[in-house]
DOSEBA-61457 format. One record per residue (C-alpha): x, y, z; residue in one letter; residue number from 1. Coordinates in Angstrom, 2 decimals, always signed. Layout:
N
R       c1       c2       c3  code  pos
R        X        Y        Z     A  NUM
...
END
This chain:
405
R       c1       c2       c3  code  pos
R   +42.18   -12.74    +4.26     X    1
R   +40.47   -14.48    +1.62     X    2
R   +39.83   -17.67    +3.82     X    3
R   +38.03   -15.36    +6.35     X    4
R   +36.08   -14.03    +3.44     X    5
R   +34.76   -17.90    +2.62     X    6
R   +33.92   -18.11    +6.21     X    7
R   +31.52   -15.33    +6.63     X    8
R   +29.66   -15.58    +2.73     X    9
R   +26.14   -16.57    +3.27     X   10
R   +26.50   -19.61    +0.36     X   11
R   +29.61   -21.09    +1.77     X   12
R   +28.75   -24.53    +2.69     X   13
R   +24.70   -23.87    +1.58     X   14
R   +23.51   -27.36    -0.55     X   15
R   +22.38   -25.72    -3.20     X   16
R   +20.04   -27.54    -6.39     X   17
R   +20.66   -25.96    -9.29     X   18
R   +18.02   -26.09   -11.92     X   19
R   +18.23   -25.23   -15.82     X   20
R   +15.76   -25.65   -18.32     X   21
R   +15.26   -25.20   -22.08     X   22
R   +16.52   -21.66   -22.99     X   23
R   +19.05   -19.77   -24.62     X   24
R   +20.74   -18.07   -21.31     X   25
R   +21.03   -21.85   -20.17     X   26
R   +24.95   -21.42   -21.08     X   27
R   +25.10   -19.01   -18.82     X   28
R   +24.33   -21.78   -16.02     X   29
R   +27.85   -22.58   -16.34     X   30
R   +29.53   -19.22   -15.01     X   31
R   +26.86   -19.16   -11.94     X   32
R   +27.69   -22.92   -10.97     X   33
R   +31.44   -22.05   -10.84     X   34
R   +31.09   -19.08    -8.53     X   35
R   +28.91   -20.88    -6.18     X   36
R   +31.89   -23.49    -6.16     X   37
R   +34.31   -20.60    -5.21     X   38
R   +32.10   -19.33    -2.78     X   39
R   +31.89   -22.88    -0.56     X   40
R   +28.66   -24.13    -1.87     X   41
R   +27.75   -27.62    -2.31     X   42
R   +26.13   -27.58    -6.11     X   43
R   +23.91   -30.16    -7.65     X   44
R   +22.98   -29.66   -11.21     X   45
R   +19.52   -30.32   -12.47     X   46
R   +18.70   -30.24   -16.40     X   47
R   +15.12   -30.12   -18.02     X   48
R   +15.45   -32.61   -20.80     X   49
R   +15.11   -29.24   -22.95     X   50
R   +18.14   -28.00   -21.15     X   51
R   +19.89   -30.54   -22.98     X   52
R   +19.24   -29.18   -26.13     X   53
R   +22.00   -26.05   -25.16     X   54
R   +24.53   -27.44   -22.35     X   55
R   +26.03   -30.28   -21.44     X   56
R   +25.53   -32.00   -19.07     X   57
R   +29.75   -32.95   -18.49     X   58
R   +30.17   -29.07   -17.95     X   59
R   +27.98   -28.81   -15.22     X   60
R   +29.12   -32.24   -13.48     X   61
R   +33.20   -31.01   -14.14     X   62
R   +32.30   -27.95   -12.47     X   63
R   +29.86   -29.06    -9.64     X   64
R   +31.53   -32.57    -8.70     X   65
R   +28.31   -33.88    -8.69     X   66
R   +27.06   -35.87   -11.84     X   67
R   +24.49   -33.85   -13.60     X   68
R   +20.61   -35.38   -12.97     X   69
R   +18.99   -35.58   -16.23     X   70
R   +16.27   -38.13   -15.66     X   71
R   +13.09   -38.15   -14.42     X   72
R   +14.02   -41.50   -12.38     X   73
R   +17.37   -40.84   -11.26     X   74
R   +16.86   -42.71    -8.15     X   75
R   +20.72   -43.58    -7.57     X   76
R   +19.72   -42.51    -4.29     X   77
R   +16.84   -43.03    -2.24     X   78
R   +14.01   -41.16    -4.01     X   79
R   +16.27   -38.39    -5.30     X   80
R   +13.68   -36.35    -6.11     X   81
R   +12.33   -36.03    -3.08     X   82
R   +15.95   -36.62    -0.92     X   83
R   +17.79   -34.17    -2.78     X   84
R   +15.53   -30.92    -2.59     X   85
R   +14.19   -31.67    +0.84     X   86
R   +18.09   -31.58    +1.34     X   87
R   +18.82   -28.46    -0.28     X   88
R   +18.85   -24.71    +1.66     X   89
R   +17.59   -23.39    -1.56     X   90
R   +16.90   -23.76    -5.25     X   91
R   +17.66   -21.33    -8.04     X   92
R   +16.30   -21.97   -11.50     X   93
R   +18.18   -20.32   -14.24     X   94
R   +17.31   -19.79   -16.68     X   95
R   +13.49   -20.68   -15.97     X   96
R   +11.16   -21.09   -19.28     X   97
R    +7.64   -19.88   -19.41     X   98
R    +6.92   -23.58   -19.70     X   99
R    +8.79   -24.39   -16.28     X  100
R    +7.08   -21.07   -14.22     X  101
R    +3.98   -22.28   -15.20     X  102
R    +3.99   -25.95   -14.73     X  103
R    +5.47   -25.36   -11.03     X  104
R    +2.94   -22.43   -10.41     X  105
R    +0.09   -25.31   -11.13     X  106
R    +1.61   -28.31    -9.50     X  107
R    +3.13   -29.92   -12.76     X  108
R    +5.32   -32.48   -11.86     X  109
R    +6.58   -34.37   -15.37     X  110
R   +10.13   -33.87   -14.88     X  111
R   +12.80   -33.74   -12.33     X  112
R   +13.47   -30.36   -11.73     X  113
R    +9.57   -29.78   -11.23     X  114
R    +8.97   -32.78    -9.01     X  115
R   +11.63   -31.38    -6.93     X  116
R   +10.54   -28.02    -7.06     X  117
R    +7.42   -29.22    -5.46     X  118
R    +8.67   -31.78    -3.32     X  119
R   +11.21   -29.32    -1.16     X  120
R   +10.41   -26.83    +1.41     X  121
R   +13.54   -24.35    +0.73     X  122
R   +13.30   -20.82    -0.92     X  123
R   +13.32   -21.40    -4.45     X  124
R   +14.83   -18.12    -6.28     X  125
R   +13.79   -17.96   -10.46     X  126
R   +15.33   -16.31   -13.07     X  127
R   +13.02   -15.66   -16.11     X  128
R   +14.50   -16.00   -19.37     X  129
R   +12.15   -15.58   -22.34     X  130
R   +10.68   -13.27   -25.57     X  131
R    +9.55   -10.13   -24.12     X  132
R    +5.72   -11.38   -25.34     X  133
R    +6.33   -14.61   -23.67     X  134
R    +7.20   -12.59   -20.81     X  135
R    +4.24   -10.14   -20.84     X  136
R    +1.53   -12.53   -21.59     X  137
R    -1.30   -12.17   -18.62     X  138
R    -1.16   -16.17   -18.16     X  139
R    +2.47   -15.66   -17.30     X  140
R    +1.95   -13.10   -14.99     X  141
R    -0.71   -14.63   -13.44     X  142
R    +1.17   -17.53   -12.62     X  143
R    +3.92   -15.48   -11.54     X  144
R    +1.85   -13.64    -9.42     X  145
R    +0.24   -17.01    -8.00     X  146
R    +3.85   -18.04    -7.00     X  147
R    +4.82   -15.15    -5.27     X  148
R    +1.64   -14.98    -2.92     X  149
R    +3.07   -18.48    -1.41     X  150
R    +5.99   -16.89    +0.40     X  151
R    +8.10   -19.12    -0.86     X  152
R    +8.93   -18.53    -4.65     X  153
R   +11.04   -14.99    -5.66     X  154
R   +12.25   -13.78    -8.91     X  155
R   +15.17   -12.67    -9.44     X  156
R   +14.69   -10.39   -13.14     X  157
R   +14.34   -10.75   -15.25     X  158
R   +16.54    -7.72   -17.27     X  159
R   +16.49    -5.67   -20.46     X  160
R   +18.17    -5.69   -23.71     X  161
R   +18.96    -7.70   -26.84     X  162
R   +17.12   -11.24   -27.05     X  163
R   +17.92   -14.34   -28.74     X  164
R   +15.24   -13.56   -30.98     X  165
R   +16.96   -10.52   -32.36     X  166
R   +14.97    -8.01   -30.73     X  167
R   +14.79    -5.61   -27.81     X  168
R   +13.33    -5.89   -24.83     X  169
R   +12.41    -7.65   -21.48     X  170
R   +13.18   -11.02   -21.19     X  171
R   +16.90   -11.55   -20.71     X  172
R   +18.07   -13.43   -17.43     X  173
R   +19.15   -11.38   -14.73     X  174
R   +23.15   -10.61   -14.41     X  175
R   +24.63   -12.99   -12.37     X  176
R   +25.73   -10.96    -9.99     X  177
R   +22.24    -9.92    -8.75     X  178
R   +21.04   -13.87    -8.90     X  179
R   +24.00   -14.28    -6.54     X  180
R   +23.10   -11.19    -4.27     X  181
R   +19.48   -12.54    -4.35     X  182
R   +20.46   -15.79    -3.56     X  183
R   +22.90   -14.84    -0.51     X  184
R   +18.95   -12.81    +1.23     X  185
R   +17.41   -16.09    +0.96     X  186
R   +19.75   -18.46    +3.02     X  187
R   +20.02   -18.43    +6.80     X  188
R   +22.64   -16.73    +7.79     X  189
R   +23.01   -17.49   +11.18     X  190
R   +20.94   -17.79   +14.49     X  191
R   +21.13   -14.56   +16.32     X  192
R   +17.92   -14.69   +16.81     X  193
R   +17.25   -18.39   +17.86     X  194
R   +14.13   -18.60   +20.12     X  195
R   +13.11   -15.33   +19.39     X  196
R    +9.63   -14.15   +18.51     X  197
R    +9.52   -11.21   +16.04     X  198
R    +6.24    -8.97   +15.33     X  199
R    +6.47    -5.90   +12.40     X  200
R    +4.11    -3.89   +11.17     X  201
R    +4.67    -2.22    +7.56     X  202
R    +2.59    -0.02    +5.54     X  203
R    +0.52    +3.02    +4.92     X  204
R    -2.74    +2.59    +6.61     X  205
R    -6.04    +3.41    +4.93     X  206
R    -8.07    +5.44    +7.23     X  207
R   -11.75    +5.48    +5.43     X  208
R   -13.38    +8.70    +4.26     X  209
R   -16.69    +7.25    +2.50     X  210
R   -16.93    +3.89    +0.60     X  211
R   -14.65    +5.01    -2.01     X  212
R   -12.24    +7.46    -0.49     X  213
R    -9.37    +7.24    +2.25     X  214
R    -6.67    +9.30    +3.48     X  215
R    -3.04    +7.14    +3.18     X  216
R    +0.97    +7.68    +2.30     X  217
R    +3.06    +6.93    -0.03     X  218
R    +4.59    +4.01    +2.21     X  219
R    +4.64    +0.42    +0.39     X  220
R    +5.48    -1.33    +3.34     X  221
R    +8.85    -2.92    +1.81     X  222
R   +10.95    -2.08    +4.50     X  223
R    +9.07    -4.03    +6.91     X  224
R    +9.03    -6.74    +4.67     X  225
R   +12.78    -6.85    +4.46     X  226
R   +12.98    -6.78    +8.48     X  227
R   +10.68    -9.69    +8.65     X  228
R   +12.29   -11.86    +5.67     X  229
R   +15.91   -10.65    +7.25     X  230
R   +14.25   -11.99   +11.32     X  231
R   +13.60   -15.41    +9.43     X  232
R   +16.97   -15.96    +8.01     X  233
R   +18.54   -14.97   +11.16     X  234
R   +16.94   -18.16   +12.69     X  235
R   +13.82   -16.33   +14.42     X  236
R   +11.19   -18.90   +16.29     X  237
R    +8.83   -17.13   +14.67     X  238
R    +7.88   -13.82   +12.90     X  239
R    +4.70   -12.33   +12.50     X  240
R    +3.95    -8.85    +9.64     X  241
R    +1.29    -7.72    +9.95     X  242
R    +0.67    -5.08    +6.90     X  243
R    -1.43    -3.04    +4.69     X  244
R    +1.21    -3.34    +1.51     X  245
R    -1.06    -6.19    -0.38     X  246
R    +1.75    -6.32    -3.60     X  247
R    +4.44    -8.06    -1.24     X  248
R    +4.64   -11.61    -1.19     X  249
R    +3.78   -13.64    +1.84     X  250
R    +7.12   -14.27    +4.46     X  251
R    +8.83   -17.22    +3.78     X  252
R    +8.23   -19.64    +7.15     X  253
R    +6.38   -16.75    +8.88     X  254
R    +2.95   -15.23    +9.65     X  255
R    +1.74   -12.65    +7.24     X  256
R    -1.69   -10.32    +8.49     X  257
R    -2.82    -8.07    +5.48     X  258
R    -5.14    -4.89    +7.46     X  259
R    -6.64    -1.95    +5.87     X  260
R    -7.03    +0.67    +8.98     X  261
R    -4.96    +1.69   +12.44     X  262
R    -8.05    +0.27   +14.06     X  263
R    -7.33    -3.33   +12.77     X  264
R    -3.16    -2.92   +12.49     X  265
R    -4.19    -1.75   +16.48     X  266
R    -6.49    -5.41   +17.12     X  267
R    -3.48    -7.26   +16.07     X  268
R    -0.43    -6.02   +17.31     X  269
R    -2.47    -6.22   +20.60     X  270
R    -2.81    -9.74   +20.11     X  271
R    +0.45   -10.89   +19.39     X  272
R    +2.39    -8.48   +21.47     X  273
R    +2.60   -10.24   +24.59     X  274
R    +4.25   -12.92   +23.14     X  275
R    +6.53   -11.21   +20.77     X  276
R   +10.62   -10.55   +22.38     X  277
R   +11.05    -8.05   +19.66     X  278
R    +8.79    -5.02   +18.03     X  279
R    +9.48    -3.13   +15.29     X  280
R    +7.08    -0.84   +14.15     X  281
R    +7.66    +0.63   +10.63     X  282
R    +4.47    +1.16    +9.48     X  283
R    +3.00    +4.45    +8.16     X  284
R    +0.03    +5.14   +10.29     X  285
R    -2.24    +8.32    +9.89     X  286
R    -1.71   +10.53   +12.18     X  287
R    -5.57   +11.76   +11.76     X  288
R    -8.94   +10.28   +11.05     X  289
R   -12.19   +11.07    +9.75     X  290
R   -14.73   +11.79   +12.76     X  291
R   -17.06    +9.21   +10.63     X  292
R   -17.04    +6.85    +7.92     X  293
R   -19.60    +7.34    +5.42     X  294
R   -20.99    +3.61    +4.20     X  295
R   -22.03    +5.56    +0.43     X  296
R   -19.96    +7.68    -1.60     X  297
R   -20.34   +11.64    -0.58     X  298
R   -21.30   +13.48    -3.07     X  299
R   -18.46   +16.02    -4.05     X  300
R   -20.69   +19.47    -3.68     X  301
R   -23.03   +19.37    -1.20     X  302
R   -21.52   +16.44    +1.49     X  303
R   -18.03   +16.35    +0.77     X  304
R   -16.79   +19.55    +2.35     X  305
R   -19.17   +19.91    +5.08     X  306
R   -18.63   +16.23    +6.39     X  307
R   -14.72   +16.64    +5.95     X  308
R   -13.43   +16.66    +9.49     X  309
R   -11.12   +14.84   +11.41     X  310
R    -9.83   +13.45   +14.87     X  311
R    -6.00   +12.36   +16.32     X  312
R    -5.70    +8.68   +15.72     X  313
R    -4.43    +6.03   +18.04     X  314
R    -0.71    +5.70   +18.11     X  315
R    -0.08    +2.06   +19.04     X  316
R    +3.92    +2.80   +19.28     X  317
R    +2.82    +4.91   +22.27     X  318
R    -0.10    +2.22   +23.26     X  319
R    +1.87    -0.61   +23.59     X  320
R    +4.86    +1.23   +25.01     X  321
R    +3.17    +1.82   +28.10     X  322
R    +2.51    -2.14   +28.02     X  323
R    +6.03    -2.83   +27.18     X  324
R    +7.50    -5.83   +29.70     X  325
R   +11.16    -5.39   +30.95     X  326
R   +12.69    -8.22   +28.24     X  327
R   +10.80    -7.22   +25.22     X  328
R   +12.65    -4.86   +22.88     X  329
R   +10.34    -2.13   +21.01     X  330
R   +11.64    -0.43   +17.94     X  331
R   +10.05    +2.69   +16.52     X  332
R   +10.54    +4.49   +13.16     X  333
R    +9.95    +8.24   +12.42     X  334
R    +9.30    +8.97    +8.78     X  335
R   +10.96   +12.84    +8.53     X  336
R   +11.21   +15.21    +5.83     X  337
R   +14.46   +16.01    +6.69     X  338
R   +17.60   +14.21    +9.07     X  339
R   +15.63   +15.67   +11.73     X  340
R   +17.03   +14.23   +14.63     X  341
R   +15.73   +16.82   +17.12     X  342
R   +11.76   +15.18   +16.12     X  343
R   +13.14   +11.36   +16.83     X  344
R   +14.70   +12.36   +20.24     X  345
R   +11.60   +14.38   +21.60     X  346
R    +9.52   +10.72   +20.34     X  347
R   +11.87    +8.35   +22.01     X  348
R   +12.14   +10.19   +25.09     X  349
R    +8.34   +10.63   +25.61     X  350
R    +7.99    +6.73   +25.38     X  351
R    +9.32    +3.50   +26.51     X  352
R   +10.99    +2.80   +23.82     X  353
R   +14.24    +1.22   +23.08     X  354
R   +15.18    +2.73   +19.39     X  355
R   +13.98    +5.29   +17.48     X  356
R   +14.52    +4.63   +13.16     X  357
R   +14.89    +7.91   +11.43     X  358
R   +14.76    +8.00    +7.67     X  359
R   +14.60   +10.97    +5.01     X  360
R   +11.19   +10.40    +3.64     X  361
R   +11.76   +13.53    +1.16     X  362
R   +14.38   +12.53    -1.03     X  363
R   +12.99   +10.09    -3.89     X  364
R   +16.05    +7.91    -4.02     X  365
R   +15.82    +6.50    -0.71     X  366
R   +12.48    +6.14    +1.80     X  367
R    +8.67    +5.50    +0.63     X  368
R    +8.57    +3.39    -2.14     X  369
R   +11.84    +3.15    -2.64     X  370
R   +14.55    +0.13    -3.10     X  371
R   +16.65    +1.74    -1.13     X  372
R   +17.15    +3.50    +2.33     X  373
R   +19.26    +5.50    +4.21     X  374
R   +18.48    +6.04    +8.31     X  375
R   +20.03    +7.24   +11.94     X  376
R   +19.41    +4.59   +14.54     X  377
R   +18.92    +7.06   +17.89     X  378
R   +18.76    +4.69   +21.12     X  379
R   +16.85    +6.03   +24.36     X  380
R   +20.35    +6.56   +25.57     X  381
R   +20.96    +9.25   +23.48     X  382
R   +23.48    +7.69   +21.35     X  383
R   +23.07    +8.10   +17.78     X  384
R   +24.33    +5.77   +14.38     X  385
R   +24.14    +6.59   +10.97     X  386
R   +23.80    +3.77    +8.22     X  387
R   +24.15    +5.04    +4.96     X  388
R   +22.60    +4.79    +1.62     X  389
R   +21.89    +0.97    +0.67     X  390
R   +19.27    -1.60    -0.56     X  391
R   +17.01    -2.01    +2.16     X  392
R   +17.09    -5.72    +2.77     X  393
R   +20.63    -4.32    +4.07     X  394
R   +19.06    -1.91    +6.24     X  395
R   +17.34    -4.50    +7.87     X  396
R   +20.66    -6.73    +8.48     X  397
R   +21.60    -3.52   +10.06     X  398
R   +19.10    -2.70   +12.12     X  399
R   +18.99    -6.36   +13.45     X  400
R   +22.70    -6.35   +14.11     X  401
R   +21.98    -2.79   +16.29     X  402
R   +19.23    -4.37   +18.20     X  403
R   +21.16    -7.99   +19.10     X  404
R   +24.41    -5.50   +20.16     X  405
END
């Protein structure tokens, strides 16, 4: 049982760099590298020369089977700076400094974790591990923030509770179980969908009432990331998001289209959707419009009210249903305030549609803004699936695995 367990795990046989620079949780290095040996990956240890200051080096080599790199020009091999990462299916960095984020978020390369940081083209996962003011500080952020519009950097924490510094707060590395879990989202995990061309669209829209008013939802458009980032890792040829949710991060190896309106979320999936094998549409789009879009602000007595009024918007599920060609697979998603499955069927039967996506959008654990769903996949055949409560990136797996069957 257990060697069937090792077969399916996302890390087992992933070459995986492992960097560790100059903090406190850098012991804790030590406990990760070990389970990513029991798991089946292929470890190589990289230490900061700060990182030297609280583990040694031995430990890490003892438990990796790979000596530890420690300098700059370790070249034992090729360039191994640039060999090794370009190599690698991902890097994690834990526990990553302040000083580390920000020298990789502006192209620092005086060391060998950084140079290899920059030098790679793999996910790179990073687990912040600093004082709570470190942590906070808007240069920090900002570089955080700069990382995470690449597509290609995540962070995995960090968590709260007692510092090295004696006090209380945020700044302590993430548990290693949820490195691990983050870790296992960012590998491919197979190629179901080799070849394939993948388009999702994810959001609320905003439909304009005046220049500083709209009507939207509550949707943040993190499902449909998940879908996408799951469609990469699954080997996808390509996958294109096109969204409104402008917090997410770009996808890593695909095609991200920020909109505002169903009018430009419309223009797009137009133009990719000949092309695309797959659809999935989980976007929130309004279901009305304003009649017109005022270019000033209305003023709230005497033009507000009066110039109030509203049409039916597109609905580009039902547009490009009726353009749907015989391989292409289209994927729809009904936001409910209930499990009502009654709603989904009447949608999927009036289109030509293959699956309809039901989820509860009125409890707050699970739905809009939420970590978390829980939805009934209803195919045009009538046959329904439940998929219960879990984090959403798993919904997506799901969802996937429903469509390839």
């Amino acid at each position: 049982m257990e060697s069937n367990k090792k077969a399916v795990d996302p890390l087992s046989g992933k070459k995986i760099l492992l960097g560790i620079t100059g903090g406190i949780a850098a012991y804790k290095t030590a406990g990760i590298c070990s389970r990513l040996k029991k798991k089946g990956s292929d470890v190589f240890c990289v230490l900061t020369p700060n990182a030297e200051k609280f583990i040694n080096p031995v430990t890490l080599s003892a438990l990796s089977g790979h000596r530890t790199v420690t300098d700059m020009f370790d070249n034992h091999e090729k360039v191994y700076h640039v060999s090794l990462p370009q190599s690698c299916d991902i890097i994690l960095i834990a526990p990553a400094t302040a000083n580390t984020i920000s020298k990789i978020a502006n192209g620092i390369c005086d060391n060998f974790l950084t140079t290899s940081v920059v030098s790679s083209s793999c996910p790179v996962l990073i687990a912040p591990a600093m004082n709570e003011n470190m942590w906070i500080n808007p240069i920090i952020q900002n570089n955080i923030k700069k990382l995470e519009q690449y597509g290609r950097y995540f962070f995995s924490g960090p968590g709260k509770g007692k510092l090295a510094c004696g006090t209380e707060g945020t700044g302590r590395m993430q548990e290693e179980d949820i490195i691990i879990e983050d870790m296992e989202n960012l590998v491919v995990l197979n190629n179901d969908l080799k070849g394939k061309k993948v388009l999702v669209t994810a959001g609320g829209t905003r439909e304009n009432i005046d220049s500083v008013r709209y009507i939207s939802n509550y949707s943040s458009g993190k499902m449909g990331y998940e879908i996408s980032m799951e469609a990469v890792f699954r080997g996808a040829e390509e996958v294109i998001l096109i969204t409104t949710a402008r917090n997410s991060g770009k996808i890593f190896k695909g095609k991200t289209i920020l909109v505002n309106n169903t009018a430009e979320m419309k223009d797009m999936v137009l133009k990719y959707f000949n092309d695309a094998d797959i659809i999935i549409m989980t976007a929130a789009v309004s279901d009305v419009v304003p009649q017109k879009k005022f270019e000033y602000k209305l003023k709230k007595k005497d033009e507000l009210f009066e110039n109030l009024k509203f049409r039916e918007n597109d609905n580009i599920l039902e547009i490009i249903s009726e353009k749907k060609k015989k391989d292409q697979i289209i994927v729809g998603f009904a936001a409910e305030s209930s499990q009502n499955i009654a709603n989904a069927i009447e949608k999927i039967n009036k289109r030509n549609i293959d699956f309809i996506v039901l989820n509860d959008i009125s409890r707050n654990d699970i739905g809009f803004e939420s970590d978390y769903n829980e939805i009934t996949i209803i195919d045009k055949d009538g046959k329904i699936r439940k998929v219960p409560k879990a984090k959403k990136r798993l919904i997506a797996r799901e969802i996937i695995d429903h469509i390839l069957k």
